[in-house]
C-alpha positions, 0 to 999 in steps of 0.5 A: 730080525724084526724082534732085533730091530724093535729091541734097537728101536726101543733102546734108541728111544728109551737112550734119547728120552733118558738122555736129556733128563740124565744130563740135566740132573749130572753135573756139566763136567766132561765124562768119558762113559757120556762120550761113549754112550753118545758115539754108541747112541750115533752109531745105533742110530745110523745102523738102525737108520740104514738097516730101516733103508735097506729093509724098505728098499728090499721090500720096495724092490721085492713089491716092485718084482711081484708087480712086475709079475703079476704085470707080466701074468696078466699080459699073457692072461689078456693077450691069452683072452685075446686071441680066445676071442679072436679064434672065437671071432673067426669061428662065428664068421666062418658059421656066418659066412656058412649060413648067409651061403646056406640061405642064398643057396635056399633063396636062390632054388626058391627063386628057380622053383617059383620062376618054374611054378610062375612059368608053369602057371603062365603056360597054364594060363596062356595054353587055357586062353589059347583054348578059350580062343580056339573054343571061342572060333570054333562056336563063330565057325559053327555059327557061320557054317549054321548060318551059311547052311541056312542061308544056302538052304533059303537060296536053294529053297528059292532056286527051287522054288524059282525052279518051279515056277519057271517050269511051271511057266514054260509048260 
């Protein structure tokens, strides 16, 4: 089709610049095979034009059509793309979600081990001044029986004495 359509082309052009040079040279008088040659110069011409119109609209068309489909092919490519990544979205949530979970069970025993260490720590302390204290009034309460055994014994050592004199006194 090409090959006829440049042949076309090619005896359009070569008519229309033959044409002018031809009739230039010919006398003005009229001549039949002239008129033919021009109706068959016109009808080649509209022919050639309208298959040049018809060829491109196909070709417009079928462009327009592979367009479309690639259009259409790359829609389902991204909206494919699209819902990947989504499902992939969902999927980082969710491990997110797990881990954040994870850690705030992790932080949560944490907090109860360090309440219970800083709990048992605090009885510790409490319990050792608790000692302290008891320790502290047990010396106190040895140093007042020592001293109330000395002062008892320097009043019994003075009543006995106070004892012999008055004896000693009476006698």
């Amino acid at each position: 089709m090409k090959r006829t359509l440049l042949s076309a082309l090619t005896v359009l052009v070569a008519t229309a610049a033959i044409t002018p040079v031809a009739s230039a040279i010919e006398p003005a008088n009229f001549n039949i095979q002239e008129a033919r040659l021009e109706a068959l110069d016109r009808r080649t011409k509209n022919s050639v034009h309208k298959l040049r119109l018809e060829h491109l609209n196909n070709q417009t068309k079928a462009i327009e059509d592979i367009q479309a489909a690639r259009l259409d092919a790359l829609d389902a490519r991204t909206k494919a793309i699209d819902n990947i990544q989504e499902a992939r979205l969902d999927a980082l949530d969710a491990r997110t979600k797990a881990v954040e979970n994870i850690q705030a069970e992790r932080l949560n025993a944490l907090d109860a081990r360090t309440k219970n260490s800083v709990h048992k720590l605090r009885l510790e302390h409490l319990n050792n001044q608790t000692k302290a204290v008891e320790d502290i009034q047990a010396a106190r309460l040895e140093a007042l029986d020592a001293r109330t055994k000395a002062i008892d014994n320097i009043q019994e050592t003075r009543l006995d004495a106070l004892d012999a004199r008055t004896k000693s006194v009476v006698r």
